[in-house]
N, C-alpha and C positions, 0 to 999 in steps of 0.2 A: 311742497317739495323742499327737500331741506338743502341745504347748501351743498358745493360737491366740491369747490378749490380745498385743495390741501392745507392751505393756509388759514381758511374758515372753518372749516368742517367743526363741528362740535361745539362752536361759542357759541354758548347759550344767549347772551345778548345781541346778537349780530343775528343770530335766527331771529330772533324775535323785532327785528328791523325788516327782514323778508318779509315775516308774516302779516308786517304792518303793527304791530304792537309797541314799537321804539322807536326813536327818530335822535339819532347825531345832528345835533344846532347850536348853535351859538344865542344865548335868550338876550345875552346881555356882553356888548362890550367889554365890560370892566369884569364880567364873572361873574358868579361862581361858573368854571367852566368843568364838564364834564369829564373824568377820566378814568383812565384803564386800560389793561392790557387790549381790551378789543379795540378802541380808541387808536391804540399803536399799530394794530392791524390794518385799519383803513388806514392809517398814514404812509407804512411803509406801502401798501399797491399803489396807493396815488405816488410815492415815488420811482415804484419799480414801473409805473405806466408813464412815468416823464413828466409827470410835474412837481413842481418844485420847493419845497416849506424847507427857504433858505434860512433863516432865523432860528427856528426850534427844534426844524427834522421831524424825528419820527419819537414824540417825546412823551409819547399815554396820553397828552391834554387836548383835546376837541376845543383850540381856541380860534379867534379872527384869521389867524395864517391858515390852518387848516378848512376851514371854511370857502376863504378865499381862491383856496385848488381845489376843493371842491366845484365851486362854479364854473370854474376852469376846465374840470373834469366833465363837467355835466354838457355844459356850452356844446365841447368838443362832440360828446357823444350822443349828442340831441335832445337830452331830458330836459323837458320843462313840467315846471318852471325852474329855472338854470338857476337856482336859488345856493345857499350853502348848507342846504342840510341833505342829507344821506338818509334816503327813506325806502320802501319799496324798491323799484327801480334803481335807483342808484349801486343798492347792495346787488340788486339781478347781475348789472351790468359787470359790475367789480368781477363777481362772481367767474360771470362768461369770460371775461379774458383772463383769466385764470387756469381756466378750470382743465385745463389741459397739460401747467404746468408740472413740470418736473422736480420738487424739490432737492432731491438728494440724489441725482445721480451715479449710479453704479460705477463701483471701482474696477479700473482695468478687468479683463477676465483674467480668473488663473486656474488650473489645473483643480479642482475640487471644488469651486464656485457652483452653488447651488441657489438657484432663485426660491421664493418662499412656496410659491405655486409649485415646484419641480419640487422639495420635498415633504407636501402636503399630499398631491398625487402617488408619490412614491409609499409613503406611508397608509395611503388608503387603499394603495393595492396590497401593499402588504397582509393589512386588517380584513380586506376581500378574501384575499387568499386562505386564511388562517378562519375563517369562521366558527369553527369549536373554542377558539381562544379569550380569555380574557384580556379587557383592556391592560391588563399591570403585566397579564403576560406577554401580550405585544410590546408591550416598553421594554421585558426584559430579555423577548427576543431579539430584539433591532441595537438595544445596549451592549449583547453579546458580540457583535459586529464588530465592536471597539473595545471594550474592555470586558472579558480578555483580551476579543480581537482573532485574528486568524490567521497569524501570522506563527509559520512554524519554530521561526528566533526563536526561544524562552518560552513559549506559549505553555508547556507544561507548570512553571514556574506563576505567572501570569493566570492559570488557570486558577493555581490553587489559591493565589493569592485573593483574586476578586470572589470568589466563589465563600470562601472564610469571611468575607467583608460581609458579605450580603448573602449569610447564611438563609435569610428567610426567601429570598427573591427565589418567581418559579425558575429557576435556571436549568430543571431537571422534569423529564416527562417523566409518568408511570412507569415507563418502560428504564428509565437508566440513561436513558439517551440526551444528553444536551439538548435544551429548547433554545436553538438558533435557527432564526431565521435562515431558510433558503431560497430558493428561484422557483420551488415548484409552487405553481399555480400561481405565479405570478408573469407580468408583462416585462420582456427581458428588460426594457427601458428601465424600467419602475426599480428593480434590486440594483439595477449596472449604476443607478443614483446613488443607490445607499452604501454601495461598499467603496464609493470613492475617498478618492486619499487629498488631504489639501499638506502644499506645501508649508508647515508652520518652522521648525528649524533644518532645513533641506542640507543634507551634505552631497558631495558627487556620489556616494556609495545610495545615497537612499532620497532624492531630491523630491518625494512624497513621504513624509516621514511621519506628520500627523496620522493616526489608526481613522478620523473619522472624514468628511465633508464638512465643510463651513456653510451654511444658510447666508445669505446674501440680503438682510431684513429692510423693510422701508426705509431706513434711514441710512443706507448702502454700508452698514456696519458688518462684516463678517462676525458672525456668531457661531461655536463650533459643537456640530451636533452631538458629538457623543459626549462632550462635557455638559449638554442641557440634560440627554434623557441619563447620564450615569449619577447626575443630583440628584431629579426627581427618582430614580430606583432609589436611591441610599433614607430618600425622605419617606418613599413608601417602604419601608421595610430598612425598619432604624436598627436591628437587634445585630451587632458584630460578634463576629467567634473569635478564636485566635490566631497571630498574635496581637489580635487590634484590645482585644478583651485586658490580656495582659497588663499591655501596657498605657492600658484606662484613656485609648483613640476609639470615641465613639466616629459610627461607619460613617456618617455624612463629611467629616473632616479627612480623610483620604479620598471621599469622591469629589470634591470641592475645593473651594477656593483657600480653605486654609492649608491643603496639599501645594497647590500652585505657589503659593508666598512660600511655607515651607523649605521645599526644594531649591528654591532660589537663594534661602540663606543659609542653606547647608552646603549649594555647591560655593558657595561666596566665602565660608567661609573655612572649606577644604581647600581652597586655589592654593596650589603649591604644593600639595602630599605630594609623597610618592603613588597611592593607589587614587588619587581622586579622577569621578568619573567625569569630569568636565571641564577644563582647564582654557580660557579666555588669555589673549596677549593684555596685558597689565596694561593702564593706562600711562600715556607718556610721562606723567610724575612719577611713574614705579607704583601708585597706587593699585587695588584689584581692580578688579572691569563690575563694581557694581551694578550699574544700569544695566550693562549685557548680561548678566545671569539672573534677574530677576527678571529681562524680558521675553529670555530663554522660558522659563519656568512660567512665566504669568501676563504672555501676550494678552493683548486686548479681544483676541476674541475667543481667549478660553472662559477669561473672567467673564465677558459678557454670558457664554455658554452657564457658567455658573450661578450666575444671580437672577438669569432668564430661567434657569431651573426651579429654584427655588421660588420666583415668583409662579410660574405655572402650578406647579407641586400645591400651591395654598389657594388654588381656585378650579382645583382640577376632582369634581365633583365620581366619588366612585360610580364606576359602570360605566362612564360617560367614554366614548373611543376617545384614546390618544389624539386621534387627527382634529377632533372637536377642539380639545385642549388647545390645542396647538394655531386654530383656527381664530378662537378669541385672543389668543393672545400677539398675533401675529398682525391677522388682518383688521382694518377697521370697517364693522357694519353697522346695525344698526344703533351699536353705542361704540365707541372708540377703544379702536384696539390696546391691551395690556402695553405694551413695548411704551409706550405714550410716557410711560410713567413708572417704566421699569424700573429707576434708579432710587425714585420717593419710593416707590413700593418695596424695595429690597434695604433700604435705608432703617424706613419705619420699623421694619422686620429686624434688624440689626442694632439699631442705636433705640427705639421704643419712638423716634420721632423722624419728620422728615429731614429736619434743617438743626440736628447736634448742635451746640455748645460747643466750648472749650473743655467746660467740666463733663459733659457727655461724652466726648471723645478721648478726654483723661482716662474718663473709666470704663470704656468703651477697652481701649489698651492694656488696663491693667485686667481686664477679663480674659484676655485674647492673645495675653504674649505667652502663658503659661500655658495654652493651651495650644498654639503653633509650637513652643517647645517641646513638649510633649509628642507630636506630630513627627518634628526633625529626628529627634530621639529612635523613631522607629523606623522611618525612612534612613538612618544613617547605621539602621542595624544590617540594612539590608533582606538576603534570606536567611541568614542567621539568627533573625529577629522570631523566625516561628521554633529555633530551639529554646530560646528563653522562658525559665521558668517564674524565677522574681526579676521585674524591669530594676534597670538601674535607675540609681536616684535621678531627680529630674534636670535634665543642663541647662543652665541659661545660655543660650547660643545669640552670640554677638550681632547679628545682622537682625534677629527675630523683629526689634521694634521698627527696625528700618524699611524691613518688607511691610509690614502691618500700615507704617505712617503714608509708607507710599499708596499701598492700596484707599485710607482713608482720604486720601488728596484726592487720587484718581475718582472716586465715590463724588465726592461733592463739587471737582469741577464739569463732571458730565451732569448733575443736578441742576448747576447752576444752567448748562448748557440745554437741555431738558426742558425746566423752564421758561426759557428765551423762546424754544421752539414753540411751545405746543399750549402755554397759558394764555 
C-alpha cells in the first residue's frame, strides 16, 4: 500500500522504505551521511510531531541529530527496536499521523468558490447531458458561458469579437444556433455551478464582475475557470480571423496570459487621458498606481487559470472527455496530479527549460515584448480595431517590459515555492 500523507505521497525513496527496500541510518558518525529532499521530509514530521533537531533542523542530511529524534520518535511510539534508523514501521507510523493532514487549507469562502470535486461533477453532467457532443465541443460549449459570456452589456460586440478569435471552434450547430451550453438535461445543481460569477474586480454596480467561477485547487489557490477552458479552446483551434489576422495577434495571445499583461500596461499607461477606460488614484509620490493595474488585469488566479490551460491543452489526449483532462490534472491518483508541477511544466514550455538563466530570460524578453506590443496595439484599437485595413506600425508601449519582468518573477518564485512543496 503506498503512502497516503500528503506530505509523502509520491517519493519514490520513502516508498521504497515502506516496502522495506531503504532504510534512513546513520553507518557512521563522522559520514558520509545520507541526503535529500526526502531526508527533509522525515525531518520536518519529526518536527511537526514535537521533536526536536535543535542544531541542524530540517536540513536534507540524515545525520547523528536526526537519528537521535528518531529514537526519540520510536521510543515514544513503541517501535522496537528504538534504534535510529526509519525502516518499515517507522515510515507506517510517520505515515498514520499524518495521513489525515490538511496541508493547505481553503481560503475564506467567497461568492463563486468552487471546490475541485463541485466543478468536476458539474462538468460531467454537463458531458452527460450533451452525449452527441464532442469533447472540444463540450470545452467550447462551457467556454461560451464566459467568453463571450451571457451577459446582455456588449454581448453583441463580445460575440463578434470571440467568435473571429476562434474562428475554427464548434461555437455554431448545423442548425445556425449557438452551441452553448444549457440546463436542459442536466441537474439544476450541476449548471447553477457553472454560470457562477466570482468576485475578481467588484465595484458596487456589479460586485460579481468576473464572467466565470474560480476552482478552489489542492493547494487552496483560486484558479479561474473560463481563463483555463478559453486557453485550452484557443490551443485547440490556433487559426484567428480578423482583426486578430490583421494585425499579426495569433488567437492564443488574446485568450491568455499575454492579454492579461497586455491590458495592464495599456491601462497604465493611458492613466490620465481624457477617454481612458480605467483610472486608479495616483500613488502618494504623484506616481501612476502600477501595481493596481496590472493586478486589475493579471490577478493571481487568471494567470494561474492560464498556465493551468496551457499545461492541460499539452496532455489532453483527443477524444478523451474534458473531465478526464481535467481529472489528471487536478486530482492526485495513481501517479501525481499535473498542478504538482504546473509552474516547471509551463516554464519548460516557455523559456525550453525549468530553471531560465539570465541569458534565457534576456531572450525570453526580447521574444515577448514585441509580441505583448502588438497585443496592446489591438486591444488599444478597441472596436475600431475590426475596421482596420493596414495595422499601424508597431508601438513600443512603455510599461510592456514591466508587465512581462513581473509576470517572469511571479513564474519563478512560485517555482521556487513548487519545489519546496512537493520534491
Amino acid at each position: 500500500m503506498p503512502l497516503l500523507a500528503f506530505r509523502f505521497r509520491y517519493d519514490e525513496i520513502l516508498e521504497q522504505v515502506l516496502a522495506g527496500q531503504h532504510r534512513l541510518l546513520v553507518s557512521s558518525p563522522t559520514g558520509p551521511f545520507e541526503t535529500g529532499r526526502h531526508v527533509r521530509k522525515v525531518q520536518q514530521a519529526l518536527l511537526d510531531a514535537g521533536f526536536a533537531l535543535p542544531e541542524h533542523g530540517a536540513d536534507s542530511v540524515y545525520g547523528p541529530e536526526t537519528a537521535d529524534a528518531v529514537v526519540h520518535f520510536k521510543t515514544e511510539q513503541h517501535i522496537f527496536p528504538n534504534d535510529g534508523v526509519v525502516g518499515v514501521n517507522t515510515m507506517k507510523t510517520l505515515d498514520a499521523i499524518f495521513v489525515d493532514e490538511v496541508p493547505f487549507p481553503p481560503p475564506p469562502h467567497q461568492p463563486g468558490d468552487l471546490s475541485v470535486d463541485d466543478v468536476l461533477e458539474a462538468i460531467q453532467g454537463a458531458e452527460s447531458a450533451n452525449p452527441g457532443e464532442t469533447a472540444e465541443a463540450i470545452l467550447t460549449m462551457i467556454r461560451q458561458l464566459y467568453y463571450p459570456g451571457t451577459d446582455p452589456d456588449g454581448l453583441t460586440f463580445r460575440e463578434v469579437a470571440f467568435d473571429h478569435l476562434l474562428p475554427d471552434a464548434p461555437f455554431r450547430r448545423p442548425d445556425g444556433s449557438r452551441r452553448i451550453l444549457t440546463p436542459a438535461g442536466m441537474e439544476p445543481i450541476f449548471f447553477g455551478r457553472l454560470v457562477q460569477r466570482a468576485p475578481e474586480n467588484p465595484t458596487p454596480g456589479r460586485p460579481l464582475d468576473n464572467p466565470s467561477p474560480y476552482l478552489v485547487d489542492a493547494t487552496a489557490e483560486r484558479v479561474d475557470l473560463g481563463h483555463v477552458l478559453l486557453t485550452m479552446d484557443a490551443l485547440a483551434h490556433g487559426r484567428a480571423g480578423e482583426p486578430y489576422v490583421t494585425f499579426g495577434v495569433p488567437a492564443i495571445d488574446p485568450a491568455s496570459w499575454v492579454a492579461d499583461l497586455g491590458i495592464g500596461a495599456v491601462w497604465t499607461e493611458q492613466d490620465g487621458q481624457p477617454d481612458a477606460p480605467v483610472v486608479l488614484p495616483h500613488l502618494a509620490d504623484g506616481r501612476v498606481d502600477f501595481d493596481g493595474y496590472f493586478h486589475m488585469s493579471a490577478p493571481d488566479a487568471d494567470l494561474l487559470g492560464d498556465i493551468d490551460g496551457f499545461n492541460i491543452a499539452r496532455s489532453w489526449l483527443q477524444g478523451t472527455p474534458l473531465s478526464s483532462a481535467l481529472i489528471a490534472y487536478y486530482l492526485d491518483g495513481d501517479v501525481p496530479g499535473g498542478y504538482r508541477h504546473r509552474f516547471r511544466m509551463f516554464m519548460g514550455g516557455l523559456f525550453g527549460t525549468t530553471d531560465p538563466d539570465e541569458a534565457a530570460l534576456t531572450a525570453a524578453m526580447s521574444q515577448w515584448i514585441p509580441r505583448v506590443d502588438r497585443f496592446n496595439d489591438l486591444f488599444a484599437a478597441g472596436s475600431d480595431a475590426i475596421l482596420v485595413i493596414t495595422p499601424p506600425p508597431l508601438r513600443q508601449w512603455q510599461f510592456t517590459h514591466d508587465v512581462i519582468a513581473r509576470f517572469f518573477q511571479w513564474l519563478l518564485d512560485h517555482r521556487r515555492t513548487e519545489e519546496d512543496r512537493f520534491d
